[in-house]
N, C-alpha and C positions, 0 to 999 in steps of 0.2 A: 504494500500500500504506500501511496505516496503520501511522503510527510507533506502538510500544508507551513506554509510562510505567513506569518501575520505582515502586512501590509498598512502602514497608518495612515490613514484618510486626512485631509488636508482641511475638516473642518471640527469644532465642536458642537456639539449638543448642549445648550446652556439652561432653556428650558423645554416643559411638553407642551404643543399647540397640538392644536386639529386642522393642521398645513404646515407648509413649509413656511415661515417668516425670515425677512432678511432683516437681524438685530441693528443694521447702522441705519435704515430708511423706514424701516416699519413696514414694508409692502409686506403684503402675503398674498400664496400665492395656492390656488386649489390643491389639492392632491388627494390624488386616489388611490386606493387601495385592492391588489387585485390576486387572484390565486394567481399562481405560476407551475406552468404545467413541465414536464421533461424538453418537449421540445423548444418551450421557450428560453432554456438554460443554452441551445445553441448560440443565440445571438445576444445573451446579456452577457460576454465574455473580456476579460482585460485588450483584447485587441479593436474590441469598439468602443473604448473605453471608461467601460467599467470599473469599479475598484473594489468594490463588494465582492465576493465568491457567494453568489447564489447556491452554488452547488453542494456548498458544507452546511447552506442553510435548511436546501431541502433533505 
């Protein structure tokens, strides 16, 4: 099995909303929420860049 790499994402989490907020303008901005099937783990991959591993999440 292949070890996995922890990879640090370039933002923080500071608090919970019910969207995404940008803390320096206050915009927010919808977000949705959605199952993710196998096939859709083909194209959320580091090379379109992503930075999350889906795949250790499913």
């Amino acid at each position: 099995m292949k070890k996995s790499q922890k990879t640090g994402l370039d933002f923080e989490v500071d608090k919970l909303t019910n969207s995404i907020e940008n803390i320096v303008t206050g915009d927010s901005f919808a977000t949705d929420i959605s199952i993710i099937s196998i096939s859709d783990l083909k194209t959320v991959i580091k090379k379109n860049g992503w930075q999350f591993d889906w795949r250790l999440e499913l």
